[in-house]
DSSP file (Angstrom, degrees, kcal/mol; ACC not computed):
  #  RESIDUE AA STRUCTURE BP1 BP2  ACC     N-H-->O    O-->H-N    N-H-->O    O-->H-N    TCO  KAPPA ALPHA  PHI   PSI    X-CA   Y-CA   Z-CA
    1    1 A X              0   0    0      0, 0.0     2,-0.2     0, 0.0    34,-0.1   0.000 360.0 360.0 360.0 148.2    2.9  -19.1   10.0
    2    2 A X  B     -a   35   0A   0     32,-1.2    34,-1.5     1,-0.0     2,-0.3  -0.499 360.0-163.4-111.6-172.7    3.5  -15.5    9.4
    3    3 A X        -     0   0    0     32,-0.3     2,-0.4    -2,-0.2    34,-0.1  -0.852  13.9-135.0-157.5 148.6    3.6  -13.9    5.7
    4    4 A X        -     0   0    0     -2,-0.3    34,-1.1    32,-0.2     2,-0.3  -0.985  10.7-148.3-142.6 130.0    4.7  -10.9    4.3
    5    5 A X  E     -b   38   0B   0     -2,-0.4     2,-0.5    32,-0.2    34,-0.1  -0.691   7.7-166.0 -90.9 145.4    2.7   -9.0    1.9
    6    6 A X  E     +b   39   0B   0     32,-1.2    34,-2.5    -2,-0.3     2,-0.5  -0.972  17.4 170.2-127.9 136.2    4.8   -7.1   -0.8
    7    7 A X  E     -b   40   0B   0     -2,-0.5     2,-0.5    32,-0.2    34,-0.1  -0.925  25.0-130.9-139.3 145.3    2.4   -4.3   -2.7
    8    8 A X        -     0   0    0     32,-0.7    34,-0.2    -2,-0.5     3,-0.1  -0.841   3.9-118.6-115.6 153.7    3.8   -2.0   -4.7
    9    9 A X    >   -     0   0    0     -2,-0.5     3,-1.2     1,-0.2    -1,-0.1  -0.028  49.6 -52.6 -98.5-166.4    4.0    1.5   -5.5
   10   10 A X  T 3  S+     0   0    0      1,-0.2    -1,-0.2    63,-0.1     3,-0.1  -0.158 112.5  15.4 -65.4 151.9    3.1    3.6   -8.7
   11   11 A X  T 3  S+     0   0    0      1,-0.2    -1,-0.2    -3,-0.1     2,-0.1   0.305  83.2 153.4  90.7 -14.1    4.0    3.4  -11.9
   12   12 A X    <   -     0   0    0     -3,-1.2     2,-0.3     1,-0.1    -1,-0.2  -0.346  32.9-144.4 -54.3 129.7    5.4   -0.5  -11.3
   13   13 A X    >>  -     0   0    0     -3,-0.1     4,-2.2    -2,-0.1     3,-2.0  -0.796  22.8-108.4 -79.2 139.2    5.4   -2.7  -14.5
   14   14 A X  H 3> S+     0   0    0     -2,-0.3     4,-0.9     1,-0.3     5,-0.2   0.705 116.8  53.8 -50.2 -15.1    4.6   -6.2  -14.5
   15   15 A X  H 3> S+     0   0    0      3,-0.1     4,-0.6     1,-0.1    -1,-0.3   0.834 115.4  43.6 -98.3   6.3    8.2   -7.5  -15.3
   16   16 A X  H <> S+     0   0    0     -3,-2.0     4,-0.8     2,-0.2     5,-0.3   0.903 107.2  50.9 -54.8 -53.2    9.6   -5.3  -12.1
   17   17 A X  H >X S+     0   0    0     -4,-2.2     4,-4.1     1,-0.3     3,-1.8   0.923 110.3  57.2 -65.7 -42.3    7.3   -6.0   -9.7
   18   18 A X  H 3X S+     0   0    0     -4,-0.9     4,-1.8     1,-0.3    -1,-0.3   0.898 115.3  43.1 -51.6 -54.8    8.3  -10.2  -11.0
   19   19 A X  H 3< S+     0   0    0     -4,-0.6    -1,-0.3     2,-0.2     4,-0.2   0.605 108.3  50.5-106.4   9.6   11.8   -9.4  -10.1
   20   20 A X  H <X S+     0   0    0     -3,-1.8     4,-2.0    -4,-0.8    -2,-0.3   0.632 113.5  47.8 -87.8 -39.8   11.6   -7.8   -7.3
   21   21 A X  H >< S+     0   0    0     -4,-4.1     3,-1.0    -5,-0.3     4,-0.4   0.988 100.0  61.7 -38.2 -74.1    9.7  -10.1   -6.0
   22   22 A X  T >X S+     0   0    0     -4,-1.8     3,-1.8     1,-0.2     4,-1.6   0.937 108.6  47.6 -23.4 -60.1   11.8  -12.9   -7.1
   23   23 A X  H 3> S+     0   0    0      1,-0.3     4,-0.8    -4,-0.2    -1,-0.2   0.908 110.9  51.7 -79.4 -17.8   14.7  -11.3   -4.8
   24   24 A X  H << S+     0   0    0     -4,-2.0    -1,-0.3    -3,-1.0    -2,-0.2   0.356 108.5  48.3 -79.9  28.3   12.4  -10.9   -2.1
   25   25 A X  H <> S+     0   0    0     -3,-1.8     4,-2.0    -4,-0.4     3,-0.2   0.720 112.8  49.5-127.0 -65.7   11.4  -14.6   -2.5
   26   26 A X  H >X S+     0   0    0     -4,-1.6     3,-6.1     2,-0.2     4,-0.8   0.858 112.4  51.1 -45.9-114.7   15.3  -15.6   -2.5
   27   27 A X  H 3X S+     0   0    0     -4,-0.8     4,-1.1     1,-0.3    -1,-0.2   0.263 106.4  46.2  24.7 -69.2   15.9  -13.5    0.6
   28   28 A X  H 3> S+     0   0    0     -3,-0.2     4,-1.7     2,-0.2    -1,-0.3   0.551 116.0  49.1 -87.1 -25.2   13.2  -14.7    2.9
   29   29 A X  H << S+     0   0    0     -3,-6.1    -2,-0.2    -4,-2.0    -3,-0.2   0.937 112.5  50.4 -64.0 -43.9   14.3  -18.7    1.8
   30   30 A X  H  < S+     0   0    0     -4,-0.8    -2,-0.2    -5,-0.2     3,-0.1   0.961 128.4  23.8 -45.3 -48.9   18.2  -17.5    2.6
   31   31 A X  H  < S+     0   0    0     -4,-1.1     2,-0.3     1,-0.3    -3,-0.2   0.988 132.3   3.1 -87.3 -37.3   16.8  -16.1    6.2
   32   32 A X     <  -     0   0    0     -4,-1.7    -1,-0.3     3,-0.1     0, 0.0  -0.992  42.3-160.6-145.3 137.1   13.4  -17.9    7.5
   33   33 A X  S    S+     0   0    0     -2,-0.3    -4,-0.1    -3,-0.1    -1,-0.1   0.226  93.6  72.6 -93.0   0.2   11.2  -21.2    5.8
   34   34 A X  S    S+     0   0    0     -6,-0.2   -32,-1.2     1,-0.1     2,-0.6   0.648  78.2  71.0-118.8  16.5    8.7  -19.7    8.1
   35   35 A X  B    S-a    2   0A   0     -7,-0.3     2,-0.4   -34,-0.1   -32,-0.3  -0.961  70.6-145.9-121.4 141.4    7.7  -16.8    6.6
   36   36 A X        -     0   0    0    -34,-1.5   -32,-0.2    -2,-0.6   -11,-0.1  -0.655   6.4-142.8-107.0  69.2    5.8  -16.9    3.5
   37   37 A X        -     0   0    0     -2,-0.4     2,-0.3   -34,-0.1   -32,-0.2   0.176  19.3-171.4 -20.9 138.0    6.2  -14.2    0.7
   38   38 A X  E     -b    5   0B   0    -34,-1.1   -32,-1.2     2,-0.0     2,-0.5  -0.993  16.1-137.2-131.4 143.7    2.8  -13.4   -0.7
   39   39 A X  E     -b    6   0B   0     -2,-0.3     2,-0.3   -34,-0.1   -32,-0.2  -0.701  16.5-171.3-107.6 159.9    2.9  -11.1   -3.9
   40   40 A X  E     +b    7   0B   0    -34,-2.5     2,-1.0    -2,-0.5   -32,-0.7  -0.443   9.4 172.6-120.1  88.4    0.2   -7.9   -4.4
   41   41 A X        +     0   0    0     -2,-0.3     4,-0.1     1,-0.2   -34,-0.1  -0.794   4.5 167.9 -95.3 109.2    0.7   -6.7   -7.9
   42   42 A X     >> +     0   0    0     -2,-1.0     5,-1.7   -34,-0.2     4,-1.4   0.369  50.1  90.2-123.9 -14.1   -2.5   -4.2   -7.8
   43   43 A X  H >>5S+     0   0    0      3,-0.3     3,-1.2     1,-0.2     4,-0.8   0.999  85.7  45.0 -72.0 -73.4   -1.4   -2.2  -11.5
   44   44 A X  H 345S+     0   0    0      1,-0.3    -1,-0.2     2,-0.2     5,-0.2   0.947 127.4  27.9 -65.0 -29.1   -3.1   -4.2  -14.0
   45   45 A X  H 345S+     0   0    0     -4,-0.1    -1,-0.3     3,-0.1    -2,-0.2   0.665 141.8  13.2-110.9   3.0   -6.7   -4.4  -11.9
   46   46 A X  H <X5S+     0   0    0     -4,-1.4     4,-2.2    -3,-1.2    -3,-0.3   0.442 116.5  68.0-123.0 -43.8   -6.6   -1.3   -9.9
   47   47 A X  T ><<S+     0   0    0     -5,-1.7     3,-3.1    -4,-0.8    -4,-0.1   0.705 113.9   4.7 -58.1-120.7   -3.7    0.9  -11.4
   48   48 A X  T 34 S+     0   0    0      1,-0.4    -1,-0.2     5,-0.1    -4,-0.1   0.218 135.3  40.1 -75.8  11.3   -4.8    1.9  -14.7
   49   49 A X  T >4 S+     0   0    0     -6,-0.4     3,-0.5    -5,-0.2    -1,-0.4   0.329  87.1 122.8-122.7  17.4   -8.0    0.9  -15.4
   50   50 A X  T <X S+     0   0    0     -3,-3.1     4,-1.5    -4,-2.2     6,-0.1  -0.267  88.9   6.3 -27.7 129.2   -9.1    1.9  -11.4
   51   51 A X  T 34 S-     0   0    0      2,-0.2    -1,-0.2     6,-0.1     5,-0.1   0.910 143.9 -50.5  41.5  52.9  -12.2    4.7  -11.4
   52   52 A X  T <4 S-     0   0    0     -3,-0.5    -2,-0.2     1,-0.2    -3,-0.2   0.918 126.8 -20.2  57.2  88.2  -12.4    4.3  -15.6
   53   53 A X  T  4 S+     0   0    0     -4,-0.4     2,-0.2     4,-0.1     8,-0.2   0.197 119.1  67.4  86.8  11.1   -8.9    4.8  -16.2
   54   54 A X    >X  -     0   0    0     -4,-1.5     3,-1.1    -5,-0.1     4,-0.5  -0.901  56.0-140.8-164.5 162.7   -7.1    6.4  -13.5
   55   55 A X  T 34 S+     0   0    0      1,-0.3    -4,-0.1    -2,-0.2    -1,-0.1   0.669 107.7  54.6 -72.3 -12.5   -5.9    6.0  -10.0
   56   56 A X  T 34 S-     0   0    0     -6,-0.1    -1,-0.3     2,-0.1    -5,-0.1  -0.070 119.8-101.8-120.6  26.9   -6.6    9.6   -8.9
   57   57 A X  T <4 S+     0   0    0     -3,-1.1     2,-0.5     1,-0.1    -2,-0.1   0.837  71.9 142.0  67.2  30.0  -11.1    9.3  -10.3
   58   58 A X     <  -     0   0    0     -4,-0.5    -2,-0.1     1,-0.2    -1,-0.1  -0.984  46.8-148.7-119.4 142.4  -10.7   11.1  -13.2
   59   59 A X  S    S+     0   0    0     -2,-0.5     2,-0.4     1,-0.3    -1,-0.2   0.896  85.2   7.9 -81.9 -57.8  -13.2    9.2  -16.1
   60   60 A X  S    S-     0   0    0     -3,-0.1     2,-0.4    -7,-0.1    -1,-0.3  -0.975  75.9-161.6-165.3 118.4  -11.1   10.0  -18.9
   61   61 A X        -     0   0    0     -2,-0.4    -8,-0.0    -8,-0.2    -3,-0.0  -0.922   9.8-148.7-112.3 124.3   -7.2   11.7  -19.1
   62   62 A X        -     0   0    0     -2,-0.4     4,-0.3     1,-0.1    -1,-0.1   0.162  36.6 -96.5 -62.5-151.1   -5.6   13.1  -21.6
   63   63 A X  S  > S+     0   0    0      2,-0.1     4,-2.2     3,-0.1    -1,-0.1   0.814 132.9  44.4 -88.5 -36.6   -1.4   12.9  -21.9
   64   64 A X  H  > S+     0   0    0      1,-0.2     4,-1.5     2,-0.2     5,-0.1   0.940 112.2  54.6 -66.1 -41.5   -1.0   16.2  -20.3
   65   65 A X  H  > S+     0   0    0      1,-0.3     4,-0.8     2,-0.2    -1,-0.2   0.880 115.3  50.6 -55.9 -29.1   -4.0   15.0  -17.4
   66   66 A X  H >> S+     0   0    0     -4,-0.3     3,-2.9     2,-0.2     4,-1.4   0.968  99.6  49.2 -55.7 -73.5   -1.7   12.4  -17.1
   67   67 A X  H 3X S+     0   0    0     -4,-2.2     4,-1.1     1,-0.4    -2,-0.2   0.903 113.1  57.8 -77.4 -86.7    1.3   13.6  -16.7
   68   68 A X  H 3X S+     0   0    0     -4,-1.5     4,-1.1     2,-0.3    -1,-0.4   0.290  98.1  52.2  59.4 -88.1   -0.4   15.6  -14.2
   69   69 A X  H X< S+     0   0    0     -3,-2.9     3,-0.9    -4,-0.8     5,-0.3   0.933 116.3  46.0 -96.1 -81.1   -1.9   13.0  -12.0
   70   70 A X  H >X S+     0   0    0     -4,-1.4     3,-2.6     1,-0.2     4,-1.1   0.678 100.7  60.0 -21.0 -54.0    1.3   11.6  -11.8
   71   71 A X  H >X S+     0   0    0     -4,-1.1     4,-1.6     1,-0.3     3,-1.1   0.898 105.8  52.5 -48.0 -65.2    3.0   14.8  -11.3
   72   72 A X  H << S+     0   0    0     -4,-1.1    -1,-0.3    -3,-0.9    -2,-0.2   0.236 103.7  62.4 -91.0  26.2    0.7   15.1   -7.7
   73   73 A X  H <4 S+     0   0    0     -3,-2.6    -1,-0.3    -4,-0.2    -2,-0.3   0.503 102.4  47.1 -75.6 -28.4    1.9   11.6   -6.8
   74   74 A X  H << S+     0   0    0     -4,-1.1     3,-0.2    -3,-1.1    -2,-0.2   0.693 121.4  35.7 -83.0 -19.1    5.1   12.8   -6.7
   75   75 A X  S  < S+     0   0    0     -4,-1.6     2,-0.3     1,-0.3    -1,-0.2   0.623 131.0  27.6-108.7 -11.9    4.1   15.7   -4.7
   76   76 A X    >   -     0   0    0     -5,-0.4     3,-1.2     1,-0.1    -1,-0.3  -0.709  69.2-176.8-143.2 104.6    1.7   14.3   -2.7
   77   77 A X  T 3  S+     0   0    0      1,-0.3     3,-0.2    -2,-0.3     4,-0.1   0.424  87.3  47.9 -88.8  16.0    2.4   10.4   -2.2
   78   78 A X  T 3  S+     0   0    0      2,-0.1    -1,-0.3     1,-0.1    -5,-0.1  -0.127  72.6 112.5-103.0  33.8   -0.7    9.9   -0.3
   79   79 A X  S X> S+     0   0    0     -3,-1.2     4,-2.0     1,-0.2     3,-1.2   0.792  78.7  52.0 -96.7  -9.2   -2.9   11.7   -2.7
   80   80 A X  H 3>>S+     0   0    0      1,-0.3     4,-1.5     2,-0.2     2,-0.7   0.987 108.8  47.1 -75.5 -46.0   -4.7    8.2   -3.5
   81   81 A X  H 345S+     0   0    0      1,-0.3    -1,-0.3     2,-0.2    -2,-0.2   0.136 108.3  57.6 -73.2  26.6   -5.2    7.4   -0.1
   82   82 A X  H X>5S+     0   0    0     -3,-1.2     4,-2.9    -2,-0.7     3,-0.8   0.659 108.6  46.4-123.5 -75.4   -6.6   11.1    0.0
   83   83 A X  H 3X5S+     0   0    0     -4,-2.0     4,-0.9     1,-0.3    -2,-0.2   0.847 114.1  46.3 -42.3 -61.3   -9.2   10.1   -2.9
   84   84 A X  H 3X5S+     0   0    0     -4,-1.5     4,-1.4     1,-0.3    -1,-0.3   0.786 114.5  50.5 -63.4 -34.5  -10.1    6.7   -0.9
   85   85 A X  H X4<S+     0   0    0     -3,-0.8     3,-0.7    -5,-0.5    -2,-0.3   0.974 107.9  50.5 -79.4 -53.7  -10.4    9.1    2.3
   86   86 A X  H 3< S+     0   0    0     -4,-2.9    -1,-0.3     1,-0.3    -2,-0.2   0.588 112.2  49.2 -50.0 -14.3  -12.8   11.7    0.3
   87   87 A X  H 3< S+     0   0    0     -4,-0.9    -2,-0.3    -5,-0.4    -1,-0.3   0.921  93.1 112.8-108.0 -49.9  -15.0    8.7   -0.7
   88   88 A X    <<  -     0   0    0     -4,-1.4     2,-0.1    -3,-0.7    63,-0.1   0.448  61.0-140.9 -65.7 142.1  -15.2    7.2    3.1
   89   89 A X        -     0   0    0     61,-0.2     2,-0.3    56,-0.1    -1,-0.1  -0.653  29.9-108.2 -80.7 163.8  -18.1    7.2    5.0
   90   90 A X        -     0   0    0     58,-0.2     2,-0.3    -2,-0.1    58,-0.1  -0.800  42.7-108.8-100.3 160.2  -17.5    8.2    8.9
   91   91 A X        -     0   0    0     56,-0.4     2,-0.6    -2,-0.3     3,-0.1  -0.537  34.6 -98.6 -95.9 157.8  -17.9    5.1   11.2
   92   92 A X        -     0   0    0     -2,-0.3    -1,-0.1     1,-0.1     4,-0.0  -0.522  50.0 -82.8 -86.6 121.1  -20.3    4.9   13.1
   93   93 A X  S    S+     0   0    0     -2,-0.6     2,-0.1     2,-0.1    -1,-0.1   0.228 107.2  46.1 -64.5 137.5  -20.0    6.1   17.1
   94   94 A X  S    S-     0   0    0     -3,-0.1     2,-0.2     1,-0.1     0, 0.0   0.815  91.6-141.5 -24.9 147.7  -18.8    4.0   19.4
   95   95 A X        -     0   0    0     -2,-0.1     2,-0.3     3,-0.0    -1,-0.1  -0.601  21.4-164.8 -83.1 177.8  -16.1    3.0   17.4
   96   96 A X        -     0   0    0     -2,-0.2     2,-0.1    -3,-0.0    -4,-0.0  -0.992  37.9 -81.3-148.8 147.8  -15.2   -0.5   17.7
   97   97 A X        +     0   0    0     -2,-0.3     2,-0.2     2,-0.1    -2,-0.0  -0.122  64.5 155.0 -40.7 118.6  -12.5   -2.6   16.8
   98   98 A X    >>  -     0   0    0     -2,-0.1     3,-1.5    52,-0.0     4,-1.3  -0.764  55.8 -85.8-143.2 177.7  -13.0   -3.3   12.7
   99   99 A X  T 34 S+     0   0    0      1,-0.3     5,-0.1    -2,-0.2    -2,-0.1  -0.011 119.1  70.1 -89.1  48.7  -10.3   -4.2    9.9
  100  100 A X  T 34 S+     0   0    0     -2,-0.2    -1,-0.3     3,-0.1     4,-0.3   0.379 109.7  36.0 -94.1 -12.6   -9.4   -0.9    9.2
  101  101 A X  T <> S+     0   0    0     -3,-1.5     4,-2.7    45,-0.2    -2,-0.2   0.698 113.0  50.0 -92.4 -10.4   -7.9   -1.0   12.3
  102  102 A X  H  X S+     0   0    0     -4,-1.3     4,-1.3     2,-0.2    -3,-0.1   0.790 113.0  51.0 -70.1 -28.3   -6.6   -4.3   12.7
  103  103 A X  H >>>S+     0   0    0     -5,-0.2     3,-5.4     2,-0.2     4,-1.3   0.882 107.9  60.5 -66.4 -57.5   -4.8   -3.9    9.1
  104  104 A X  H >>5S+     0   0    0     -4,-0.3     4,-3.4     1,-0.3     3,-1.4   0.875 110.2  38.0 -40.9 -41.4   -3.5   -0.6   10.6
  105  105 A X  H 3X5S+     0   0    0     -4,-2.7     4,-2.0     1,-0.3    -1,-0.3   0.787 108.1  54.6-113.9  28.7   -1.9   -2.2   13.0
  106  106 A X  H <<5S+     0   0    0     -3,-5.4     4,-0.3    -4,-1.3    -1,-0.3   0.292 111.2  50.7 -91.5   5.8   -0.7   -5.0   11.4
  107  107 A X  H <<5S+     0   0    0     -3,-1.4     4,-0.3    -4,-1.3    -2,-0.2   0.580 107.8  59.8-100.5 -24.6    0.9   -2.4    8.9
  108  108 A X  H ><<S+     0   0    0     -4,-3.4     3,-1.3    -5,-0.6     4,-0.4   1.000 102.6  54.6 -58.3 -60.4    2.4   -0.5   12.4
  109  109 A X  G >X S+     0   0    0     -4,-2.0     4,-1.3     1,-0.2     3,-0.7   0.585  77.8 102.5 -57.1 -17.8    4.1   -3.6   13.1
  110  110 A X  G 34 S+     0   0    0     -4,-0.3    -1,-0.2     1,-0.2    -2,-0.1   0.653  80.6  42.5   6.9 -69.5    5.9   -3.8   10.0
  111  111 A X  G <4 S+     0   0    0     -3,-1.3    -1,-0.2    -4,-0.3    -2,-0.1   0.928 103.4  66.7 -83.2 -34.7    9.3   -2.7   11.0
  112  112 A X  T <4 S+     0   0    0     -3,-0.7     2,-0.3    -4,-0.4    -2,-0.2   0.769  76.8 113.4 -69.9  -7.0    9.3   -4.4   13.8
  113  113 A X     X  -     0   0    0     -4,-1.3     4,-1.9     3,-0.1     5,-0.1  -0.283  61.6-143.9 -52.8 124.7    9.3   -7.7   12.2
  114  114 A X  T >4 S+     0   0    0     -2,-0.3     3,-2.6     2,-0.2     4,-0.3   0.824 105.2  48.1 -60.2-110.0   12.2  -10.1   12.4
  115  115 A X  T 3> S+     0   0    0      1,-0.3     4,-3.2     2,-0.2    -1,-0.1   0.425 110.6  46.1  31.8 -84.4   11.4  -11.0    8.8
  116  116 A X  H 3> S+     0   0    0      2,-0.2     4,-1.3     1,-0.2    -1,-0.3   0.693 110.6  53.1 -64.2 -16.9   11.1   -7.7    7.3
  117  117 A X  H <X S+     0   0    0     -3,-2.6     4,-1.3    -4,-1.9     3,-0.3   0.947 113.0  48.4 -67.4 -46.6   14.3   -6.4    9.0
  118  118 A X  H >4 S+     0   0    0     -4,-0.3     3,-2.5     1,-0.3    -2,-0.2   0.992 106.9  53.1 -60.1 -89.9   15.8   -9.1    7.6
  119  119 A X  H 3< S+     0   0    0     -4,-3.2    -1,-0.3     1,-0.2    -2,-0.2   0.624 111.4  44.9 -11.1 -47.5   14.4   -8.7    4.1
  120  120 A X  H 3< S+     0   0    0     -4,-1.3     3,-0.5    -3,-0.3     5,-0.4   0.605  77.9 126.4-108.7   7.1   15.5   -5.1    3.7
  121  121 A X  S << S+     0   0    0     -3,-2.5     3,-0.1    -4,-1.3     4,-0.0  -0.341  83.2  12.1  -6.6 111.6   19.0   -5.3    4.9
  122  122 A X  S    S+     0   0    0      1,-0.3     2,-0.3     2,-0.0    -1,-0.2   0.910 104.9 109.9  57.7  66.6   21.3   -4.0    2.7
  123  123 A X  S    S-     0   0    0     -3,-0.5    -1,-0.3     3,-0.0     3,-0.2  -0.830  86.2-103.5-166.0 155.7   18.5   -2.4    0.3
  124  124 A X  S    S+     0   0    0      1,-0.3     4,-0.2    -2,-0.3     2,-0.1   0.404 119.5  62.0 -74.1  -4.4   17.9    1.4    0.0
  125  125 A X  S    S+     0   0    0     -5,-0.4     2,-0.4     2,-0.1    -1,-0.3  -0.398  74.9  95.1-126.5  55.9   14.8    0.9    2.4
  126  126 A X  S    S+     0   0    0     -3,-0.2    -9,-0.0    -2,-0.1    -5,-0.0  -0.996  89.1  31.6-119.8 143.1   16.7   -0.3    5.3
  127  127 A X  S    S+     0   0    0     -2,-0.4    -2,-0.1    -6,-0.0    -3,-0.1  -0.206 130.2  36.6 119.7 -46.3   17.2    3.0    7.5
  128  128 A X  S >> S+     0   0    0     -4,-0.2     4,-2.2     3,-0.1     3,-0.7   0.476  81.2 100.0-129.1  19.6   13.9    4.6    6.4
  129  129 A X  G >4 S+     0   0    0      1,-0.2     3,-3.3     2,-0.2     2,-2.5   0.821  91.9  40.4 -59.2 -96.8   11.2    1.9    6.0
  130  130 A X  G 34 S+     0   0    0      1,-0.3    -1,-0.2     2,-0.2   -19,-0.1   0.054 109.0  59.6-100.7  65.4    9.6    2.6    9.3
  131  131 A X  G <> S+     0   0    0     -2,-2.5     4,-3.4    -3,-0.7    -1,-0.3   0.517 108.2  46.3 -24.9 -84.0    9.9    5.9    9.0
  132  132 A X  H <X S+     0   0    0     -3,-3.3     4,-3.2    -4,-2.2    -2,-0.2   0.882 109.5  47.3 -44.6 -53.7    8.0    5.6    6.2
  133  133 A X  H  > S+     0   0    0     -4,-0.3     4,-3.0     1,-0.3     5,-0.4   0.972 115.3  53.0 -82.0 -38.2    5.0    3.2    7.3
  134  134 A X  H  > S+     0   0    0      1,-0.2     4,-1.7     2,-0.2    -1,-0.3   0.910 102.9  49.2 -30.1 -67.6    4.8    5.5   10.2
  135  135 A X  H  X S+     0   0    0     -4,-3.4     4,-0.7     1,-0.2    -2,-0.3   0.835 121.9  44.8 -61.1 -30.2    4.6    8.7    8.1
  136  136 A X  H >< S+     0   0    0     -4,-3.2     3,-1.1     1,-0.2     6,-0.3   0.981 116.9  37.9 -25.3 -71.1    1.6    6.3    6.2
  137  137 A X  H 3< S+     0   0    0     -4,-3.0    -3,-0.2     1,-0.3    -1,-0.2   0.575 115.8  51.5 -86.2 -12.6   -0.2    4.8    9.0
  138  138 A X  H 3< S+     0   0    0     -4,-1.7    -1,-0.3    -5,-0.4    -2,-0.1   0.787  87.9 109.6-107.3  -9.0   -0.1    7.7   11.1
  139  139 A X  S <X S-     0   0    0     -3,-1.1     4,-1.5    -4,-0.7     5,-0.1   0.015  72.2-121.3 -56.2 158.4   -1.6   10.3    8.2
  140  140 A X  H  > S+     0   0    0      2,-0.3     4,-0.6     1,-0.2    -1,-0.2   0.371 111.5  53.2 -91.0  -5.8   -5.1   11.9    8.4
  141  141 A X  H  >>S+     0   0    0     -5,-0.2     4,-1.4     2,-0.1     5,-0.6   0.776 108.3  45.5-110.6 -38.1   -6.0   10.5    5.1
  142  142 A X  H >>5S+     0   0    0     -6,-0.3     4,-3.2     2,-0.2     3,-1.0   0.931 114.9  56.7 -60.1 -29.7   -5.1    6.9    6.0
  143  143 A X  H 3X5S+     0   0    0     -4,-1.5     4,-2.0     1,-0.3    -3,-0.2   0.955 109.3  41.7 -78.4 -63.4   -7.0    7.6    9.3
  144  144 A X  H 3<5S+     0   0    0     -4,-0.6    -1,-0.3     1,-0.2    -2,-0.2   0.502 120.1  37.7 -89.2   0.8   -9.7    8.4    8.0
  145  145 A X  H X<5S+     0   0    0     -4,-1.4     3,-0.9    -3,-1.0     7,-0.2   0.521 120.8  50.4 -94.0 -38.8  -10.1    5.6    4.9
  146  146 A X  H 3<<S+     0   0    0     -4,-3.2     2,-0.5    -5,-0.6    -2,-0.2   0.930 115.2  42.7 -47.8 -62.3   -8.6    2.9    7.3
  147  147 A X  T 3< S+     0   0    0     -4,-2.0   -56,-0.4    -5,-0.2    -1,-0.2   0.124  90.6 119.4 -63.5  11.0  -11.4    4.1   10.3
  148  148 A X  S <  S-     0   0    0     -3,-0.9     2,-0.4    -2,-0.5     3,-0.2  -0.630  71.8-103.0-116.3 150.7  -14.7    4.4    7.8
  149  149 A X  S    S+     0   0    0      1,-0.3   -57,-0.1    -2,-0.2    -2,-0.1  -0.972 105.4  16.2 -93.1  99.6  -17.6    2.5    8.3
  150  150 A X  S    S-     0   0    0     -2,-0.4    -1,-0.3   -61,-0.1   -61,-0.2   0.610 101.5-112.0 -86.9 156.8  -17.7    0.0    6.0
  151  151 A X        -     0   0    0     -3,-0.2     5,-0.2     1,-0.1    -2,-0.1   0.039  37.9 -99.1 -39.2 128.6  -14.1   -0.1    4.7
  152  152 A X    >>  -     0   0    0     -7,-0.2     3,-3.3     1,-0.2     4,-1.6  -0.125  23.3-127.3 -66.4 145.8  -13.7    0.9    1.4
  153  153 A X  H 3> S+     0   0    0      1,-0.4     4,-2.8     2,-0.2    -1,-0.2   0.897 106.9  51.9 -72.1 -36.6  -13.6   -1.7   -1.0
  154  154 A X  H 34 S+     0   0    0      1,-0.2    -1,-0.4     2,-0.2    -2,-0.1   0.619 117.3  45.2 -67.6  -3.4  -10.2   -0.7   -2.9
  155  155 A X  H X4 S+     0   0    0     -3,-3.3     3,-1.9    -4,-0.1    -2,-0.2   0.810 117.5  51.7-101.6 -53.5   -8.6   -0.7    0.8
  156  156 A X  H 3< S+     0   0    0     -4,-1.6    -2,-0.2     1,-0.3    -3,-0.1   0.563  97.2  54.5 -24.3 -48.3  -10.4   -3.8    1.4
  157  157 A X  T 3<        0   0    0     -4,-2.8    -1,-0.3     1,-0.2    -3,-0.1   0.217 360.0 360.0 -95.2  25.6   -9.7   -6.0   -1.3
  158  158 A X    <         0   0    0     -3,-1.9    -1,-0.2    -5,-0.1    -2,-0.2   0.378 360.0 360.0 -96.2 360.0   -5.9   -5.4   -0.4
């Protein structure tokens, strides 16, 4: 039966992510019983208390460090998957098929999903979703955290 994962981006609070969920929950009953909403609310066990207390590795922030680290999500919205990328080991030659590439391209397929078309229909992310997972999946910093030998555990445990 297929699933859709819904993961969320920075800065989400727990009673958003709960009600955006909830309307993609609604949504996916309205369109298909055979797809199964799963939710990944990653903030409270990765978000802020991730690498002592911030996503971006830094032990200890001040407000301004803060402000900050934020600041260079907003200018660079891959910069975690930057971090994850700097940490990766390279894999080891030949490559072989491994889940950092079977997620990738179960993340490729994304837009093409019956499901997910459905789902963002007449929502601000219908017209540039995959766009978007494209400009993701296809970046040199996902490449090189997806492709590392073994996967890194914060990509992993997704």
């Amino acid at each position: 039966m297929p699933s859709l994962l819904f993961v969320h981006g920075t800065g989400v609070r727990r009673a958003s992510f709960d009600e955006t969920f909830g309307v993609i929950q609604n949504r996916l009953a309205r369109l298909s019983k055979k797809v199964i909403p799963y939710p990944c609310f990653w903030g409270e066990k990765h978000g802020s208390v991730l690498h002592g207390g911030s996503s971006l590795g830094r032990d200890t922030v001040s407000d301004t460090d803060e402000i900050e680290l934020w600041s260079s999500l907003s200018t660079d919205p891959l910069a975690e998957l930057r971090f994850i990328a700097h940490a990766a080991t390279p894999p080891e030659w030949p490559m072989r098929a491994d889940e950092g590439e079977r997620l990738a391209q179960k993340v490729a397929e994304l837009p093409e999903s019956d499901a997910v078309r459905d789902a963002i229909t007449d929502t601000p992310l219908n017209g540039v979703f995959a766009e978007a997972v494209s400009t993701v999946i296809t970046s040199d910093a996902t490449k090189q955290a997806l492709f590392s030998s073994p996967l890194h555990s914060d990509i992993r445990q997704l």
